[in-house]
C-alpha positions in Angstrom: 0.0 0.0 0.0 1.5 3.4 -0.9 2.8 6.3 1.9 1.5 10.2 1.2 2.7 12.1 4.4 2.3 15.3 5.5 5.3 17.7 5.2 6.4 21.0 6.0 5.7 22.8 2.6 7.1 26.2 1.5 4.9 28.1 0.0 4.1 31.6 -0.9 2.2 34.1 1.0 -1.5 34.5 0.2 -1.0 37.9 -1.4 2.1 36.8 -3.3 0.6 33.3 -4.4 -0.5 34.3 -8.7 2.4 35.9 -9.1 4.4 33.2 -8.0 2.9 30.4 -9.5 4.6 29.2 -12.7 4.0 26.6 -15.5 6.1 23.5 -15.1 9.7 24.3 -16.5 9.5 21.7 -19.4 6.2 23.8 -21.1 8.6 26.8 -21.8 11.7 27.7 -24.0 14.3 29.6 -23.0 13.0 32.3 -24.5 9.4 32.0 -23.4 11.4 31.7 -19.9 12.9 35.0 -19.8 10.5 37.3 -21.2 8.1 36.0 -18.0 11.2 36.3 -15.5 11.6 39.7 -16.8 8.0 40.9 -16.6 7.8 39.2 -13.4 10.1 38.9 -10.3 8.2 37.0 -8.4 8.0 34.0 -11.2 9.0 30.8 -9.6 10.3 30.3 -13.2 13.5 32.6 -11.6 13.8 29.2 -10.0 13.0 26.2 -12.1 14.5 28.1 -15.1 17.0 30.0 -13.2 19.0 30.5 -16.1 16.9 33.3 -17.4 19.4 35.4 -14.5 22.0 34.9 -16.4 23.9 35.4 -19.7 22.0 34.3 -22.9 24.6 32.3 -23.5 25.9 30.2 -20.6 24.5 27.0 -21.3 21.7 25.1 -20.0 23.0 22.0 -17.7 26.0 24.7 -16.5 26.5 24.0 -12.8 26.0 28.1 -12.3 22.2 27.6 -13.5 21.5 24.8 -11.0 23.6 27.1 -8.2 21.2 30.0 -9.4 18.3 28.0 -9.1 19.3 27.5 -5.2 20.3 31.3 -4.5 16.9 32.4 -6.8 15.0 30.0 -3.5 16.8 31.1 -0.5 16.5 34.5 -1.5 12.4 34.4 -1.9 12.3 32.7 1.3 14.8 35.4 3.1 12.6 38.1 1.7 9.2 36.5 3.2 7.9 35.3 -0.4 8.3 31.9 0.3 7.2 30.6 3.8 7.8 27.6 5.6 4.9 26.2 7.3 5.8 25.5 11.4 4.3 21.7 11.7 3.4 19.1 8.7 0.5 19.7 6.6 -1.4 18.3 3.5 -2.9 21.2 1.2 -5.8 20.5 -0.9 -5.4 21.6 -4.4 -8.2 22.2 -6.6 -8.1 23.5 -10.5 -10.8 24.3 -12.7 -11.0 24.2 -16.2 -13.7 25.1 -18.6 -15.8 24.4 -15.3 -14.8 20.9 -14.7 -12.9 20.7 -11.6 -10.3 18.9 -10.5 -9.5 18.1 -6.7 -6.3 16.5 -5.1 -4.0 15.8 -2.0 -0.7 17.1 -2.0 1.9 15.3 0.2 4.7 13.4 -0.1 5.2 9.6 -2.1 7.8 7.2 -0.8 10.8 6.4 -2.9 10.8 2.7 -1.3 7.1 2.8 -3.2 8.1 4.1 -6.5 10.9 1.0 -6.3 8.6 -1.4 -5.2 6.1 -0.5 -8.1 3.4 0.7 -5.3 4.0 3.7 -7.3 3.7 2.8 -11.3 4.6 4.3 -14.3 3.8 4.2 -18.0 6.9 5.9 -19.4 10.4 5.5 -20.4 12.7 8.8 -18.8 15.6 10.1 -21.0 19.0 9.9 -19.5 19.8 13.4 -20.0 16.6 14.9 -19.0 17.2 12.6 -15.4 20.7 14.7 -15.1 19.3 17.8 -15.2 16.3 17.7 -12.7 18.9 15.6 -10.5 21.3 18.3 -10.4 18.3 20.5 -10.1 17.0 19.2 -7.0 20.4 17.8 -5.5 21.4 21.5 -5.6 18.2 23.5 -5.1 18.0 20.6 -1.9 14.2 20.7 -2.7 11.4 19.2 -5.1 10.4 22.4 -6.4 7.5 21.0 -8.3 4.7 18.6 -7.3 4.7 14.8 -9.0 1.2 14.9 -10.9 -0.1 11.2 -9.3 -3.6 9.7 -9.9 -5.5 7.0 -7.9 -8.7 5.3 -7.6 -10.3 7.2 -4.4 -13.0 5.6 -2.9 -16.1 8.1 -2.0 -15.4 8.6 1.5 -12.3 10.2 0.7 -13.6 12.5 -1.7 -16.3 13.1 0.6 -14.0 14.0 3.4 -11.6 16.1 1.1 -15.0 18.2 0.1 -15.8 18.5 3.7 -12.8 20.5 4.5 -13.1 22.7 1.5 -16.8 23.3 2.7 -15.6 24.7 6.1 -12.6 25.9 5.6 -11.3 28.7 3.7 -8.8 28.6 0.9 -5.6 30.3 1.7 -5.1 31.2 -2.2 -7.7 31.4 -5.0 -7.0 32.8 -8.0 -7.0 32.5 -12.1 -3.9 32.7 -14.4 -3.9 34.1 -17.7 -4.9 31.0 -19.4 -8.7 30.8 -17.6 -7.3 28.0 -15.1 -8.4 28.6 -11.8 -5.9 27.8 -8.6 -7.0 27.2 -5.3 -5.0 25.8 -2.1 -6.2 24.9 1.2 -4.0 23.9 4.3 -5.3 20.9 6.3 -3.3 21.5 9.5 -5.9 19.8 11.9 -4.2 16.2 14.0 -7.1 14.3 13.5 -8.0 14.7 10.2 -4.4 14.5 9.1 -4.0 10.8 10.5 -7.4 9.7 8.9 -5.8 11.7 5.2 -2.7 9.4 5.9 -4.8 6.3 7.0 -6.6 6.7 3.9 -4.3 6.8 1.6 -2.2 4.2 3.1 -5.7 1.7 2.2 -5.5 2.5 -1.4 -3.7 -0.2 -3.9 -1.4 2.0 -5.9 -0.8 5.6 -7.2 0.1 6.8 -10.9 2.3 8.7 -12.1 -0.1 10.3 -14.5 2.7 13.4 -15.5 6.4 14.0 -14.4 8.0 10.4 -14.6 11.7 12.2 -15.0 10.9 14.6 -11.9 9.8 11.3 -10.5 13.0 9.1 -10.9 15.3 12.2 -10.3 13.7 12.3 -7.3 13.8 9.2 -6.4 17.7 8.8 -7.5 19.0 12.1 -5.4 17.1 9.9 -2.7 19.1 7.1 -3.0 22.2 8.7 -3.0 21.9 10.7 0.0 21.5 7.3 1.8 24.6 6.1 0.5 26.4 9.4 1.8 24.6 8.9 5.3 24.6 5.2 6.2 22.8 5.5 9.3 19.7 6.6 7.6 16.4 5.4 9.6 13.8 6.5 6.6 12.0 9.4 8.1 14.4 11.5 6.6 12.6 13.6 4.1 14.9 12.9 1.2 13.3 9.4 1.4 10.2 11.1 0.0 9.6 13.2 -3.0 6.5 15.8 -3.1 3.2 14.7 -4.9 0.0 15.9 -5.7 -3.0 12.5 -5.9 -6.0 13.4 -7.7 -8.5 10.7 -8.5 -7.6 9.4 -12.0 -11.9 10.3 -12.7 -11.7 13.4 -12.4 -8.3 13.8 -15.0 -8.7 14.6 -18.5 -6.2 13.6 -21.1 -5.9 15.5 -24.1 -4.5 13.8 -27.4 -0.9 14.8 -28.0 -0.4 15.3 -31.7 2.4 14.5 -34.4 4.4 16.5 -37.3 6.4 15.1 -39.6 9.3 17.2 -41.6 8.8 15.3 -44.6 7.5 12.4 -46.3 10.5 10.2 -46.4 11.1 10.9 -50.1 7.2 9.6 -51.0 5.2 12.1 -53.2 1.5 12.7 -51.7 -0.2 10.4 -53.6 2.0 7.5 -52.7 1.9 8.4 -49.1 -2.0 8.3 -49.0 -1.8 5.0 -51.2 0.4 3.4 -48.7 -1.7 4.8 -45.7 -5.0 2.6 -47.4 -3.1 -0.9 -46.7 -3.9 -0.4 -42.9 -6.6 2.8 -43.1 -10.1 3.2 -44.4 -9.3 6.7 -45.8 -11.6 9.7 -46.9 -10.6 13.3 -48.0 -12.3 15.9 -46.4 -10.7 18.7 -48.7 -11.5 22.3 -46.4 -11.9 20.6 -43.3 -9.8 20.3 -40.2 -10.2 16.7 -39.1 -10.7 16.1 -35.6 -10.8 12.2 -34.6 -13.8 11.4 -32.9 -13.2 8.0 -31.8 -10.5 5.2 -30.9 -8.6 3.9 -33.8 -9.4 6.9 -35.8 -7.0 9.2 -36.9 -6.7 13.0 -38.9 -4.1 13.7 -41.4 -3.1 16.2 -42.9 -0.9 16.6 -46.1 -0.4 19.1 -49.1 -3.2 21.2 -48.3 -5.7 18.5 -47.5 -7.3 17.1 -44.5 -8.1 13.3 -44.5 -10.0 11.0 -42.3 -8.3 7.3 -41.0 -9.7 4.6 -39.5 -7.8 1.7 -38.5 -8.9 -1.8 -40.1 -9.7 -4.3 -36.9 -6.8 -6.4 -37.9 -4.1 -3.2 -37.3 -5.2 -3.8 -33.1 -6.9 -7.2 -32.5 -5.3 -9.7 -30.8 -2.9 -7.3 -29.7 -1.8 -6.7 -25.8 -2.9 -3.3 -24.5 -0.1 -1.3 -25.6 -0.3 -2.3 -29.0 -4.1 -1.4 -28.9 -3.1 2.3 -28.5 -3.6 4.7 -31.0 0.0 5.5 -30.7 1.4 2.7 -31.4 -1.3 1.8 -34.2 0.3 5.2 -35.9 4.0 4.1 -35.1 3.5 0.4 -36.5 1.7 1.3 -39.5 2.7 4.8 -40.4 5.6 6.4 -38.4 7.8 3.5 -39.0 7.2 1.7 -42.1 6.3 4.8 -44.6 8.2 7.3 -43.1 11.3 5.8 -41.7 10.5 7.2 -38.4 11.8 4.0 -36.2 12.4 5.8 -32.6 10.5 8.8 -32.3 11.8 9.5 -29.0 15.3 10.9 -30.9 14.1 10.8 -34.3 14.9 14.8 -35.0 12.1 14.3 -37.9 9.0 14.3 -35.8 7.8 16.9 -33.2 4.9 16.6 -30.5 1.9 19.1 -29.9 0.3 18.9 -26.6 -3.4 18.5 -27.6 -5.0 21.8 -26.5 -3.2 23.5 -29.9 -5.1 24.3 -33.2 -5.5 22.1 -35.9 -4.8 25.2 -38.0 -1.5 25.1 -36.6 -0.6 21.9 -37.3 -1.5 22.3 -40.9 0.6 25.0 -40.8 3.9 23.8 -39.8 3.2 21.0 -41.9 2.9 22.9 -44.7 6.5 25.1 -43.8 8.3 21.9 -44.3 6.5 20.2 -47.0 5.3 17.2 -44.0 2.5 15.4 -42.8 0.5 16.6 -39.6 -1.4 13.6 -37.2 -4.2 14.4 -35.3 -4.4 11.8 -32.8 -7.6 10.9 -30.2 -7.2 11.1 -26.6 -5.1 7.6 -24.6 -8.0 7.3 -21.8 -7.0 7.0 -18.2 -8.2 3.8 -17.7 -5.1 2.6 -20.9 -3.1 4.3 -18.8 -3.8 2.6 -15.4 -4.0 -0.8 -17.1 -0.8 -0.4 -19.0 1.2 0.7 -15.7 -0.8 -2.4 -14.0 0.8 -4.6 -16.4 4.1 -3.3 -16.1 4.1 -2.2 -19.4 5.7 1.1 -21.3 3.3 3.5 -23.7 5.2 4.9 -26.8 6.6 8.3 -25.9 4.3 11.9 -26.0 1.2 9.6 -25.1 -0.6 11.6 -22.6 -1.5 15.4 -22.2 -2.4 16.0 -18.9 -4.9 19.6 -18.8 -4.7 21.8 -16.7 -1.1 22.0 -16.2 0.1 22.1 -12.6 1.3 25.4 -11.0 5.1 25.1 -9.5 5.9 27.0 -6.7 3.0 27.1 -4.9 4.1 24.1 -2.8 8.3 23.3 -2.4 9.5 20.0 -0.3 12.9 20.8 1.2 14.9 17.5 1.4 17.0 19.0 4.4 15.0 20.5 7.5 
């Protein structure tokens, strides 16, 4: 059964809580990065992107952006922006989004449970990606962002959690420039924290629905502070890493689309010919195509839109990874026409998180002379019963919406 404890979170003051609150460092570019650290001081992107304080051209992964990072935190908690709560806490954290709301627990996951698989995950992590959010943390001595978890909650916990909400105020509530709504409340209360903990402790498993390198750099700055102190006893809070648990039905994925540079040397009519060995295909010349079921696809290519949908024999009999749209697309289309064989370093193909225009899409494709994919949504209950199994989705499967907010809870790894 997995742990969520309580911990002593730093956090912003009330009034200084929207400015703080940043988009998660990997939903930004550099450039994207600065412009907000310059409008904004109080961005906890000065943290998680701490190299927009420094010259435009001192690399990334330079150990001065990860010794930034830490100076950029101490300094907003020396100057009262950042406060440390006096005695462990869970917080309630609630978004809303085109009015459907989304409720969860923040606290903190054991790495003995991401280990033991008490904590699964549906992703590969990339090596290099790891380093830097290891260096990140190891020197910042703090998850500065929340691990985006799901699990099945039974109704009395959501019933309790709604409780609290009902008769407590929030501490923060406000909306970001994108329409999401943000709102934190502090369970501080003995009693109610024990029967939070109690419950958790009774569910089977958690998810890692978003944030599997955050995860395992987490998890692997754990493991080497025990081998620098031996006579660990595991209540030391690098043992943990910080998580928010929202029930998995209350989540909504969004499809996370494909482009493609070019079309591997094919003109546009052998392309669509070599799509209709494993598609039912139909033009839909003027119109965006927006898949409205599993196994259905949208493609678009030289200035036309075009529907797919997967003959039976491209998924049956397959096990539930190979079911996935994704890897439907990568078996039929990605690999086999257009010579994409790993598109998790392929420099060929690029992902759009699903909550972009189709317009868009037809647009870059059309820069490059490509193909653009318009994928439908991997559902949460693939996603559970892939993790379940032990199995690995195809990279860029998921696109969790809304987006957490980092800053608005930090874990510090050394009290």
């Amino acid at each position: 059964m997995p742990v969520l404890r309580p911990f002593k979170a730093v956090r912003p003051t009330a009034e200084k809580a929207a400015a703080v609150a940043a988009l998660p460092y990997d939903v930004v570019n550099r450039a994207q990065a600065r412009a907000i650290g310059e409008a904004n001081p109080d961005s906890f992107l000065h943290v998680d992107r701490a190299e927009m304080d420094l010259d435009p051209e001192v690399d990334l992964y330079a150990p001065c952006v990860y010794e930034k990072a830490r100076e950029n935190l101490r300094d907003m908690m020396k100057k009262g922006i950042l406060v440390q709560d006096d005695k462990k806490c869970y917080y309630i954290y609630e978004l809303e989004r085109k009015g459907k709301v989304q409720t969860g627990i923040v606290g903190c996951a054991s790495i003995d449970d991401y280990l033991s698989g008490a904590v699964r995950r549906h992703e590969l992590t990339r090596e290099e990606k790891e380093q830097d959010r290891i260096r990140h943390v190891d020197t910042c001595d703090a998850n500065t962002g929340p691990i985006y978890l799901a699990a099945a909650w039974p109704a009395s916990l959501k019933e309790r959690v709604a409780q609290w909400k009902q008769s407590h105020d929030a501490y923060c509530d406000f909306v970001c420039d994108d329409g999401i709504a943000h709102r934190v409340w502090v369970i501080d209360d003995d009693e109610e924290i024990a029967g939070l903990e109690a419950a958790f402790g009774d569910l089977p498993c958690f998810y890692i629905a978003d944030g599997h390198h955050r995860a395992a750099s987490a998890v692997k700055v754990g493991l080497a502070r025990r081998e620098a102190h031996p006579g660990y006893d595991g209540t030391e809070e690098f043992n943990y890493f910080m998580s928010v648990v929202f029930p998995a039905d209350e989540l909504t994925i969004l499809a996370y689309h494909r482009i493609v540079r070019d079309l591997n040397g094919l003109s546009t009519q052998a392309f669509i010919g070599a799509l209709r060995f494993s598609f039912e295909v139909m033009a839909l010349p003027g119109f965006p195509c927006k898949p409205e079921a599993k196994h259905s696809f949208g493609v678009y290519v030289d200035g036309c839109w075009y529907h797919l949908a997967a003959y039976p024999d491209t998924y049956e009999n397959k096990d539930v990874v190979g079911q996935l749209d994704v890897s439907i697309l990568q078996d039929k289309v990605l690999g086999p026409v257009l010579g994409i064989h790993d598109p998790r370093t392929d420099e060929r193909i690029s992902f759009v998180g699903g909550n972009s225009r189709l317009a868009d899409l037809a647009d870059t494709a059309d820069r490059t002379g490509g193909a653009a994919f318009a994928m439908y949504p991997t559902s949460m209950d693939e996603l559970m019963g892939i993790a379940d199994e032990g199995k690995l989705m195809p990279p860029k499967s998921t696109w969790f919406e809304p987006k957490l907010r980092s800053g608005l809870f930090i874990h510090l790894l050394s009290e």
